[in-house]
N, C-alpha and C positions, 0 to 999 in steps of 0.2 A: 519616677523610677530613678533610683542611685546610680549613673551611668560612670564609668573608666574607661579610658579609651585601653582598646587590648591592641597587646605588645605586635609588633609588625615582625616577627617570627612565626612559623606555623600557622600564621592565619586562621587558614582557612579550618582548620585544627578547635583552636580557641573559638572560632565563630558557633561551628558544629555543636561543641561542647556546653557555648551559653543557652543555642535554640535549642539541645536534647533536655537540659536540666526546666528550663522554663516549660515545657512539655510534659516533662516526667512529673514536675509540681504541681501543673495545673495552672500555671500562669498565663498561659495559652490555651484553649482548647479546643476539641473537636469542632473543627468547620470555619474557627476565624484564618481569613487569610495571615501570612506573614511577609509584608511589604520589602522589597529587594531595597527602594533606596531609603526606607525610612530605618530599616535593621542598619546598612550601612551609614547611615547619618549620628545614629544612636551609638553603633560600636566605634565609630571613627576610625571607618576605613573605605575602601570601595566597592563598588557593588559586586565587583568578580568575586571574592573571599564569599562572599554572603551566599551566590549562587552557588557556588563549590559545596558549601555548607551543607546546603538546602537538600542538594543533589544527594550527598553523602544521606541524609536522610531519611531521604525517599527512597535509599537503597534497605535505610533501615525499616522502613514500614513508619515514620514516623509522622510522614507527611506527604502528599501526595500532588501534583502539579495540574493545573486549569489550562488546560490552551485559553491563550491571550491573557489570563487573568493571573497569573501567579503558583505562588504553593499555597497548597491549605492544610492544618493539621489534620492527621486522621484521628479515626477514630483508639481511643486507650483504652481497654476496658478492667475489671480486675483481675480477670484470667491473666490477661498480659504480666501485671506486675506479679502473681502468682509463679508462671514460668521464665521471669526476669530473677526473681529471688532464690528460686528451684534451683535453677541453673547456675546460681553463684554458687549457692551452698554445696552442692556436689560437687564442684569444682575446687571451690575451696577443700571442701574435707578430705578430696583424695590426693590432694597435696600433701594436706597436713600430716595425713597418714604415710605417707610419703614421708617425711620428713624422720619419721620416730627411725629408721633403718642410716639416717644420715651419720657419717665417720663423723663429721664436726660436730655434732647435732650439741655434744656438752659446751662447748663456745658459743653455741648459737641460741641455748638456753641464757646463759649469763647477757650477752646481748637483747636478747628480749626482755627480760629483767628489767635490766634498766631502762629499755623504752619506756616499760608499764609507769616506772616509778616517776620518768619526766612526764607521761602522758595524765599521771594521778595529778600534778603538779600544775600543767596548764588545764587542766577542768577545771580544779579546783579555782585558778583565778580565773576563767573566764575567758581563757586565749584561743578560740576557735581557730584560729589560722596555725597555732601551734601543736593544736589538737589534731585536726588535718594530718600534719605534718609526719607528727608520732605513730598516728594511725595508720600511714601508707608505709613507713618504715617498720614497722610489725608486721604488717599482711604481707609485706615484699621479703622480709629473710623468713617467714615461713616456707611462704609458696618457693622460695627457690632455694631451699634446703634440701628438699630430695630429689633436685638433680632433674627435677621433668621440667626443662626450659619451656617446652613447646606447651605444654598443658597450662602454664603459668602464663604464658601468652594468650591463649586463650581468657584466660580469666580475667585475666587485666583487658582485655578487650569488653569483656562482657559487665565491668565496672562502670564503664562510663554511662550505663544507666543508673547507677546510684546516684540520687542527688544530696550529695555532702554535706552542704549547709543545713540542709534540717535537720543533720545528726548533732555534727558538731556544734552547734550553736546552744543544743541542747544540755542543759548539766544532768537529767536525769539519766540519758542516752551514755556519757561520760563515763560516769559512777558505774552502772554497769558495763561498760565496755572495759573498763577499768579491771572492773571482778571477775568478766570473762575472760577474759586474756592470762590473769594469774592462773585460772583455773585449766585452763589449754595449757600453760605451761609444765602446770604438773602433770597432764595428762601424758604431754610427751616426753616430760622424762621416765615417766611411768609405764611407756608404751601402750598404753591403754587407748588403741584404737576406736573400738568402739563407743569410749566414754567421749574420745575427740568428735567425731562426727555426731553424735550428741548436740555435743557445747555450739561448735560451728551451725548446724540446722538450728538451733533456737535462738541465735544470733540475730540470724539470717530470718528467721519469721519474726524478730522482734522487730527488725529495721522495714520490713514490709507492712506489718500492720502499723507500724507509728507513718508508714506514708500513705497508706487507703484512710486512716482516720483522717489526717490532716487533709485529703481530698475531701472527704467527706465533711469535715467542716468547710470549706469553701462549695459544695451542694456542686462536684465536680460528676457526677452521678447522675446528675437530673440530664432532663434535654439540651441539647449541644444549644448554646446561645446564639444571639444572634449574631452575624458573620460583623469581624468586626475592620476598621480600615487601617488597624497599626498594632504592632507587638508591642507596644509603649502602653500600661495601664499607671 
């Protein structure tokens, strides 16, 4: 596995975030344990950040802890990511809907504009980390265009189950995220509420079944493997 040591800010933050994504992809799964000093040998840090992590976790239902033995992953099933993707998308769209009523909303069209246009720009060459980048800054002056700070809180909370890299890394994912975004755009200039929650729910179901299939080529579906003695594959 390609390891980087993560940055010695928020820790325990960055730690949570690599064991939720390895979890959500199926890099881990149901029933292997995940080793306190080998996670922290691998992230190069110390074991405290890693139990912080872990704990955070277990609060999420992600993982669940063994007296004497560790944490072990729970169970994922597809219902899960079903009400993981639900609950964006409704989040998302009454944001966005939210948004079409915003005093700024015509600057804040020209601003997303030209996101799409740099976002068209780094798909096209292949810059995942720029794609990333363009991507969170489009979802971020939507959701907080009409003014519902606390709802947009929430949502961004509820992101940190998307796992990223299989999006971005992607160029067909790109290309239409590309097309959808223009097409949000006219929706809100257009006010056309309904045509927005629309576009966002089929976003939102696209990015869910591109990760049940990718599960499903890795036979993440079958019977939980056998329990294994390190989150290193």
């Amino acid at each position: 596995m390609n390891s980087t040591p993560v940055r010695r800010t928020q820790l325990t933050d960055e730690v949570a975030d690599r064991l939720r994504n390895r979890i959500i992809t199926g890099q881990v799964r149901p029933g292997e344990f995940i080793r306190l000093d080998e996670a922290a040998a691998e992230f190069g840090c110390s074991v405290t950040p890693v139990r912080e992590a872990l704990v955070t976790l277990r609060g999420e239902g992600l993982v669940k802890s063994s007296p004497h033995r560790g944490f072990i992953v729970d169970d994922l099933g597809r219902a899960d990511l079903e009400d993981i993707f639900w609950m964006q998308a409704e989040l998302s769209a009454r944001l966005a809907r939210h948004a079409v009523r915003s005093e700024r909303l015509e600057s804040e069209l020209a601003a997303l504009t030209t996101i799409v246009d740099d976002l068209e720009r780094s798909v096209g060459a292949g810059d995942a980390d720029r794609v990333r980048e363009h991507e969170f800054e489009f979802h971020r002056r939507v959701n907080l265009a009409g003014g519902s700070k606390k709802l947009a809180w929430f949502l961004f909370a509820a992101t940190r189950y998307t796992p990223h890299s299989l999006y971005t890394h992607d160029e067909d994912w790109g290309r239409q995220a590309v097309a959808s975004h223009r097409r949000l755009i006219a929706y809100l200039a257009g006010g056309d509420t309904e045509a927005i929650s629309i576009e966002i729910h089929s976003r939102f179901v696209d990015a869910r079944e591109r990760l049940v299939r990718s599960l499903d080529a890795i036979g993440f579906w079958e019977s939980s493997p056998a329990v294994a003695e390190s989150i290193a594959h």
